[in-house]
C-alpha positions as CSV (number, residue, x, y, z in Angstrom):
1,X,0.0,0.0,0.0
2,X,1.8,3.5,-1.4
3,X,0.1,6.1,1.0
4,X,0.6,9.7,0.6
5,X,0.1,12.1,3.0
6,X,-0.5,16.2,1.5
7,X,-1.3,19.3,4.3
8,X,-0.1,22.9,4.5
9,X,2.1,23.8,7.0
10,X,3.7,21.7,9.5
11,X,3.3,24.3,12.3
12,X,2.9,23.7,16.3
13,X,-0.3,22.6,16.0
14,X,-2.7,19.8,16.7
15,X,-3.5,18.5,12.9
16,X,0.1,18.7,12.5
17,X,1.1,16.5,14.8
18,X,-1.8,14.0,14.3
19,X,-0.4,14.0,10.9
20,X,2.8,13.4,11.7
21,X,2.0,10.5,14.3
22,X,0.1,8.9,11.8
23,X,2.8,9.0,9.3
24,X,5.3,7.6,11.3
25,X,3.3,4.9,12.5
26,X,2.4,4.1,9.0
27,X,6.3,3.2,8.7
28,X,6.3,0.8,11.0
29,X,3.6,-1.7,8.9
30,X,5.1,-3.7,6.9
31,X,2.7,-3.4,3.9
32,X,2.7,0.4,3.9
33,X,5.2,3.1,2.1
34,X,4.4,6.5,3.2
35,X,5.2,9.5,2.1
36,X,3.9,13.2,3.6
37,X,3.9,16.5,1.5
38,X,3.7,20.0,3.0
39,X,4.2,23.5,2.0
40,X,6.7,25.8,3.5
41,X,6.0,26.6,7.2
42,X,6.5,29.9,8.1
43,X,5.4,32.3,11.0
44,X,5.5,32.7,14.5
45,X,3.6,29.4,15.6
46,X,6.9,27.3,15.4
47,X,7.5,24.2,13.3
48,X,7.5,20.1,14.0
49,X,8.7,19.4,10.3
50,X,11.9,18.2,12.2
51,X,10.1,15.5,13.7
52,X,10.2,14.0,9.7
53,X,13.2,15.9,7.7
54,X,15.4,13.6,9.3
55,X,13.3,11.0,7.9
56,X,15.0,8.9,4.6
57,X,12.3,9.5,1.9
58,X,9.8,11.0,4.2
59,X,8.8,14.3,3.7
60,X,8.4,16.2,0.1
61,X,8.5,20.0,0.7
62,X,6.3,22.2,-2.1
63,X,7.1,25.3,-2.2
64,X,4.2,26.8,-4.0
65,X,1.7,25.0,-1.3
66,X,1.6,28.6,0.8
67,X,-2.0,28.7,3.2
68,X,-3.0,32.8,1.9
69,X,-4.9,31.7,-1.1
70,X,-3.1,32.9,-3.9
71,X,-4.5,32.1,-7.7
72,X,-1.1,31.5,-8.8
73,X,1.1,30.1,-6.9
74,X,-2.5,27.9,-6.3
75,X,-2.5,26.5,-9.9
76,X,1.1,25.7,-9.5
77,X,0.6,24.0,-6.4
78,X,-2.1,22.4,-8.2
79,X,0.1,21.3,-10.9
80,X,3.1,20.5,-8.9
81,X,0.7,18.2,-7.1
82,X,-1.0,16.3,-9.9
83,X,2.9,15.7,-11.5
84,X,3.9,14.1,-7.9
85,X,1.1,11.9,-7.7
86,X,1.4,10.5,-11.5
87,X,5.2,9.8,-10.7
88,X,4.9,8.6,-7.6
89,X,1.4,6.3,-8.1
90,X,0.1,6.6,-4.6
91,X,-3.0,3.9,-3.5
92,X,-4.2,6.4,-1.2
93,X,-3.5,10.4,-0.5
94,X,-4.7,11.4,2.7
95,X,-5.4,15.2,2.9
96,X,-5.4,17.8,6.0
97,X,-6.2,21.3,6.5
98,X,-7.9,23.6,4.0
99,X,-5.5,24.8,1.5
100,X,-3.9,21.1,1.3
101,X,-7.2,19.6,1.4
102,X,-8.8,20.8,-1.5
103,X,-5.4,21.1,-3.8
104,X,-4.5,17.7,-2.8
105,X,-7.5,16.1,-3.3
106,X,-7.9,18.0,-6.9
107,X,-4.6,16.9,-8.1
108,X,-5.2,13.3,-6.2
109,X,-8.7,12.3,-8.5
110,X,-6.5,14.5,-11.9
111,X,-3.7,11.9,-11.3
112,X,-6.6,9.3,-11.0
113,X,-5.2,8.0,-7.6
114,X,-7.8,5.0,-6.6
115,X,-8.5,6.4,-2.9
116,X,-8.8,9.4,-1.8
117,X,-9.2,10.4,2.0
118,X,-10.1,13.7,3.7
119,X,-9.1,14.3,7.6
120,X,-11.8,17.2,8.6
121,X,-9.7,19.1,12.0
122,X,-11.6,22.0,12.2
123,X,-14.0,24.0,9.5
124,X,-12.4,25.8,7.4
125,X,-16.3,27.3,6.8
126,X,-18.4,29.2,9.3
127,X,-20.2,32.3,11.1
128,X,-16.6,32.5,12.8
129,X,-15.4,34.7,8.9
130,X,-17.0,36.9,6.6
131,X,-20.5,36.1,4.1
132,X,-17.8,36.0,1.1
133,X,-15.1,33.9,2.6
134,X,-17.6,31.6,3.8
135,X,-19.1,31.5,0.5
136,X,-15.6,30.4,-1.5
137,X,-14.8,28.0,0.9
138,X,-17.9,26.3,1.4
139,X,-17.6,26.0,-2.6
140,X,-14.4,25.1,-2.6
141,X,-15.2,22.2,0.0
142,X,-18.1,21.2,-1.9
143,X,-16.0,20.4,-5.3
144,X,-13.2,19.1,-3.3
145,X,-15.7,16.4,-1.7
146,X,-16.4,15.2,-5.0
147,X,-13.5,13.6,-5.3
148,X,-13.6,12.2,-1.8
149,X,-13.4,8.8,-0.9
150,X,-14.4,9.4,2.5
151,X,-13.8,11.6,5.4
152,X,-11.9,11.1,8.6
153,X,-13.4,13.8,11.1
154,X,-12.1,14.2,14.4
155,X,-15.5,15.2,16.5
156,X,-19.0,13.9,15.4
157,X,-19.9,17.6,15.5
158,X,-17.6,18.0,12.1
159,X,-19.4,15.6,10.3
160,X,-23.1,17.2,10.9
161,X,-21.8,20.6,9.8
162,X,-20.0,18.7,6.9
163,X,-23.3,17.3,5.7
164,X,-25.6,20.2,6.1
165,X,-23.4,21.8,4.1
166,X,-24.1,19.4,1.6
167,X,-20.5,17.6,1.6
168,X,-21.0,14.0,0.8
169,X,-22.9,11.6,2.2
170,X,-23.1,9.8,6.2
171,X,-21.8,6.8,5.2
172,X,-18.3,8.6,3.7
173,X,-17.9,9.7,7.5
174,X,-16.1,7.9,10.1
175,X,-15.2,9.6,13.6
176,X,-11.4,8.9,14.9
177,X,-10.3,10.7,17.8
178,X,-7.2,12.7,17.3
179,X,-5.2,10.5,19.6
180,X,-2.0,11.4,21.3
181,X,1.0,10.0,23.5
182,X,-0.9,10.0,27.0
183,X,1.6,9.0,28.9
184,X,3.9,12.5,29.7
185,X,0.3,13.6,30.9
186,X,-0.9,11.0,32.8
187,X,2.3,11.5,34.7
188,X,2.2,14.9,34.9
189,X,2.6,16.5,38.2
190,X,2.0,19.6,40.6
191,X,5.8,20.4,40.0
192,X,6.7,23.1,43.1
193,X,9.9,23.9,40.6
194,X,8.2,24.8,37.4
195,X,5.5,26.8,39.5
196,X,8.8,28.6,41.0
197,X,10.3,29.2,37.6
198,X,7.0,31.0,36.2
199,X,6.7,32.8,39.5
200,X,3.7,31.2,40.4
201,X,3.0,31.1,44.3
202,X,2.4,27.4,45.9
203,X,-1.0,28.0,46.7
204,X,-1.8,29.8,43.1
205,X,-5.2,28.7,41.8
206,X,-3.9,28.6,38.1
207,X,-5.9,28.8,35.3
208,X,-4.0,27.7,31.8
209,X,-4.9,27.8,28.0
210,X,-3.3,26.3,25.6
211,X,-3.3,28.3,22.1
212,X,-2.3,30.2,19.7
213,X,-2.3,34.2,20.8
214,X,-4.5,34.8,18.1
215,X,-8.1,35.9,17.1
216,X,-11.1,33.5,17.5
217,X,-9.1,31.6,20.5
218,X,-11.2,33.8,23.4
219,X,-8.4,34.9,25.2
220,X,-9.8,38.5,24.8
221,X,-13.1,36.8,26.6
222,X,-11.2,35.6,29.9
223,X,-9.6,39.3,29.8
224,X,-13.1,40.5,30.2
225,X,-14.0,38.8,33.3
226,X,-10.6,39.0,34.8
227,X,-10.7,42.1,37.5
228,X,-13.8,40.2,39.0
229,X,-12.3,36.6,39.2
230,X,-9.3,38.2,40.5
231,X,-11.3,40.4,43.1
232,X,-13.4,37.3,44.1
233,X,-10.3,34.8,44.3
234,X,-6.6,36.6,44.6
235,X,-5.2,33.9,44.2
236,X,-6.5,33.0,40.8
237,X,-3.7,33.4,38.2
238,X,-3.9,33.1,34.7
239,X,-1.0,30.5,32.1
240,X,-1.4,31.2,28.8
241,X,0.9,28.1,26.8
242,X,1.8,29.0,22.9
243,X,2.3,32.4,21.4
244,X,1.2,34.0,18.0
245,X,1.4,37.7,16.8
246,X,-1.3,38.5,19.2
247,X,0.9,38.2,22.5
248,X,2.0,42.0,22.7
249,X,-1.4,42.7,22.5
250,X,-2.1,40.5,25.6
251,X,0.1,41.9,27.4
252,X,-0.7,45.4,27.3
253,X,-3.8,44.6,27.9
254,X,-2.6,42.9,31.2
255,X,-1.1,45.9,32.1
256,X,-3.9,48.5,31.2
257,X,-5.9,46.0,33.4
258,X,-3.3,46.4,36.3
259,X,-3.4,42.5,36.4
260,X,0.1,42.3,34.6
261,X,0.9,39.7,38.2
262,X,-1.9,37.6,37.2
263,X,-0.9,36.9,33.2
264,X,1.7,34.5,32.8
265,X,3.0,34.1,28.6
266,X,5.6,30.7,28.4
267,X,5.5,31.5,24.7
268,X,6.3,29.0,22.1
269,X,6.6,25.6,23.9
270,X,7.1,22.7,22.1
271,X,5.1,20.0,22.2
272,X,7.2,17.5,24.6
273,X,6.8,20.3,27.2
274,X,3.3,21.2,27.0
275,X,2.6,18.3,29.9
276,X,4.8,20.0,32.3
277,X,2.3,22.9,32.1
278,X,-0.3,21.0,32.2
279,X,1.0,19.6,35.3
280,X,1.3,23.0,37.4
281,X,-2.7,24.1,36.3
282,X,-5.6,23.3,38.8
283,X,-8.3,23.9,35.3
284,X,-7.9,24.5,32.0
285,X,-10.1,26.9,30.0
286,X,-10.7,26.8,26.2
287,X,-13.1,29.7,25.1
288,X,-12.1,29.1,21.0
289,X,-15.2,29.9,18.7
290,X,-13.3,27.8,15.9
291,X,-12.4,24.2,16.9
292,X,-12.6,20.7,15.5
293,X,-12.3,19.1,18.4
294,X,-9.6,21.0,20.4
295,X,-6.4,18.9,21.7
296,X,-5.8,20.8,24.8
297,X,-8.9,19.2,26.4
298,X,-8.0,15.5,26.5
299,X,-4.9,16.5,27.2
300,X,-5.9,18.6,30.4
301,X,-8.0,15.7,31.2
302,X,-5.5,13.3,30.7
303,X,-3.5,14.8,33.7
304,X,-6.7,14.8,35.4
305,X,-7.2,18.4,35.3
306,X,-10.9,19.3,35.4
307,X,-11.9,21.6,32.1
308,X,-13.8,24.8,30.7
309,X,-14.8,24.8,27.1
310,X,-17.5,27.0,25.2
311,X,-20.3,24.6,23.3
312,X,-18.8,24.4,19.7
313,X,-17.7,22.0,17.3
314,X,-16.5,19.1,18.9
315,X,-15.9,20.5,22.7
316,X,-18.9,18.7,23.8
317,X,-17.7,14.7,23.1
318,X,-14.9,15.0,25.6
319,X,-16.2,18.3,28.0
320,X,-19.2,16.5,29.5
321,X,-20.8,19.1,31.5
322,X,-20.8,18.4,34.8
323,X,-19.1,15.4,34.5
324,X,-15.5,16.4,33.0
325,X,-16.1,19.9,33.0
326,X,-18.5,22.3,32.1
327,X,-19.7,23.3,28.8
328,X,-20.5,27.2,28.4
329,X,-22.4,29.0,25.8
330,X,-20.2,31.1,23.3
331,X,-20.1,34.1,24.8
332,X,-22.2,33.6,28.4
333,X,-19.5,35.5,30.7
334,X,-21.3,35.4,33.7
335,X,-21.7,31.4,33.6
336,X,-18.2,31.3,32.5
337,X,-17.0,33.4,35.6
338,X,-19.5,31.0,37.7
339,X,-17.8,28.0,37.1
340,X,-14.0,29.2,36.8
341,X,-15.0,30.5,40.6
342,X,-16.3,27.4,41.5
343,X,-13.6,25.1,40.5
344,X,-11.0,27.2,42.3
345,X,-13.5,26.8,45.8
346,X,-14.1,22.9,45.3
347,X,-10.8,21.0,45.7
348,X,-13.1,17.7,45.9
349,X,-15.0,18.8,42.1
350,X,-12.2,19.2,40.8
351,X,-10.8,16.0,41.8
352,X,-13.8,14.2,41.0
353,X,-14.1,15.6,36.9
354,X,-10.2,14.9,36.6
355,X,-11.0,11.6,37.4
356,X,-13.5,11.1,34.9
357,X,-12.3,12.8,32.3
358,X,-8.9,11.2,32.8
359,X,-10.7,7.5,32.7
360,X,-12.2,8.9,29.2
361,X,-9.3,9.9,27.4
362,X,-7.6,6.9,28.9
363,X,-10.2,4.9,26.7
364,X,-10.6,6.7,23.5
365,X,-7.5,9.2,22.9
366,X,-4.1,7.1,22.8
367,X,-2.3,7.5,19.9
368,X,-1.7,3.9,19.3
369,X,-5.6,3.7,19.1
370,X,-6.0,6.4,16.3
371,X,-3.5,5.1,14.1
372,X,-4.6,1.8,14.3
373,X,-8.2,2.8,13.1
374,X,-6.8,4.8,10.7
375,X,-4.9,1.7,8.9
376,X,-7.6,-0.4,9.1
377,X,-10.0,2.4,7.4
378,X,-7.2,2.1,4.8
379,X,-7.8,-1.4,4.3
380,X,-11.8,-1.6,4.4
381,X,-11.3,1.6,1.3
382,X,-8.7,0.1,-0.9
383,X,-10.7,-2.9,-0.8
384,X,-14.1,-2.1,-1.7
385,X,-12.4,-0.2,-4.4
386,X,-10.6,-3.5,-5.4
387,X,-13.8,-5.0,-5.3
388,X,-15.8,-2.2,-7.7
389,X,-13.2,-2.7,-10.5
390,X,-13.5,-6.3,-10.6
């Protein structure tokens, strides 16, 4: 089975490295050879491509695969594409993220490629951007899933925005979890000297988030109901884990807020030491209007940290309310405020939705589990298509 793999960027992010712990588990079966394609990463949000440049016949870069959509370096891309795929004869190409997903699926059914498959991580269509963006994406996804094989999305919630949108049909949709390596979180730990080194006090009731300082994420919400968590807990401080060219903006706003004690940046971390972080937070918020089914939730709850997510996309199949966490309505700062308040007065709540939500991720979010349904997807597809041409 010749399996290749196409997405945009290989930034810090959590498609990325689903991607690339798919890839290199692919390497591993004996009937696979696996390739992965990406465009040039560039920008503040850091890059994993050396996780797979070291790789022997790994990892294809394409220059003109850039994420701004531009119409020509597109058609190259486009071309560039289609030439790679009638060289190299994949079974299968596996796309991710927008720009990759609708180029690569393009060139994939030009260069008549038997299979082709479709990871959905977030929607790249939405309320969330404006009435004409919306419009040429949604089109641009609808022609793209005509030459889908099926979809891969990573939240049940993906695949009902997917279809009212007209995008294929239920039975080209299979939910896989984007599963990671849970065991640096399930042994993560209250570590006194990490809490030392970001200046945070022992007895600190800290509040992380893990994303991009960017629009859409919500930091700008928990900056809105900041002075009155602080006045109502003191204690409460706040660890914001990644950067992006948002973060001086943060931080002024910190200090225009005079909370500039309370606002702790670690930057760009890399994943290996995201669970470290993890480790030294008592909740974890994610307020992101924009989300396939965000990472830093079964991650929190791996570590058994109790969790905070608005109601979109995917949040909901991991943040049960009131059972892992509670779920919030975009938007609803007063509940939001309710909540964060009282997880830092409840030592035994938050206990008791670590524990569950750590027992769930336990179950359904190990890496070895995605990849493993991933492979056997592989099979099931190149087979019935085996089967239709005879």
């Amino acid at each position: 089975m010749r399996v290749a793999h196409v997405i945009t960027r290989l930034i810090v992010g959590g498609a990325q490295e689903n991607t690339i712990a798919t890839v290199l588990a692919l390497r591993e079966a004996p009937d696979v050879t696996v390739e992965l394609v990406a465009g040039p990463t560039t920008g503040p949000e850091g890059s994993l491509a050396a996780q797979v440049a070291g790789v022997p016949g790994l990892l294809t870069m394409l220059p003109s695969l850039v994420r701004p959509v531009h119409p020509w370096h597109d058609l190259g891309a486009l071309a560039a594409l289609t030439r790679h795929f009638r060289d190299t004869r994949p079974d299968l190409v596996h796309t991710h993220s927008g720009k990759a997903g609708v180029l690569g699926r393009l060139a994939a059914r030009r260069a008549a490629v038997p299979v082709i498959v479709h990871s959905i991580h977030g929607p790249s269509f939405g309320p969330f951007q404006g009435m004409l963006a919306n419009g040429l994406f949604r089109s641009a996804e609808r022609l793209a899933g005509r030459a889908t094989t099926h979809f891969i999305s990573v939240a049940d919630a993906m695949t009902r925005q997917y279809l009212a949108a007209g995008i294929g049909q239920p039975e080209q949709y299979t939910r896989i979890f984007s599963g990671f390596d849970l065991r640096p979180f399930l042994a993560a730990t209250n570590d006194a000297a990490i809490r030392r080194q970001l200046g945070l006090d022992p007895d600190d009731f800290v509040v992380g988030m893990i994303a991009r300082l960017f629009k859409l994420k919500g930091h700008d919400d928990l900056f809105a109901i900041a002075p009155e968590l602080v006045r109502q807990c003191p204690r409460m401080k706040f660890l914001f884990v990644g950067d992006g060219i948002w973060r001086d903006r943060f931080q002024q706003l910190a200090r225009s807020l005079d909370l500039e004690r309370h606002f702790f940046f670690t930057g760009l971390v890399p994943p290996a030491d995201v669970p470290k972080y993890v480790g030294v937070m008592d909740a974890l918020v994610h307020l992101s209007r924009r989300e396939g089914l965000p990472r830093a939730l079964p991650q929190a709850l791996a570590a058994g940290r109790p969790v905070i997510a608005y109601d979109c996309d995917g949040a909901g199949e991991v943040c049960f309310d009131q059972k892992t966490g509670f779920l919030v309505a975009p938007g609803d700062l007063p509940t939001l405020r309710d909540r964060m308040l009282r997880l830092a007065s409840t030592a035994d709540l938050r206990q008791r939705l670590g524990e569950a939500g750590r027992a769930f991720v336990e179950q359904n979010f190990a890496v070895e589990k995605m990849t493993q349904e991933i492979y056997t997807l592989y099979q099931r597809l190149l087979a019935d298509q085996r089967n239709a041409t005879n």
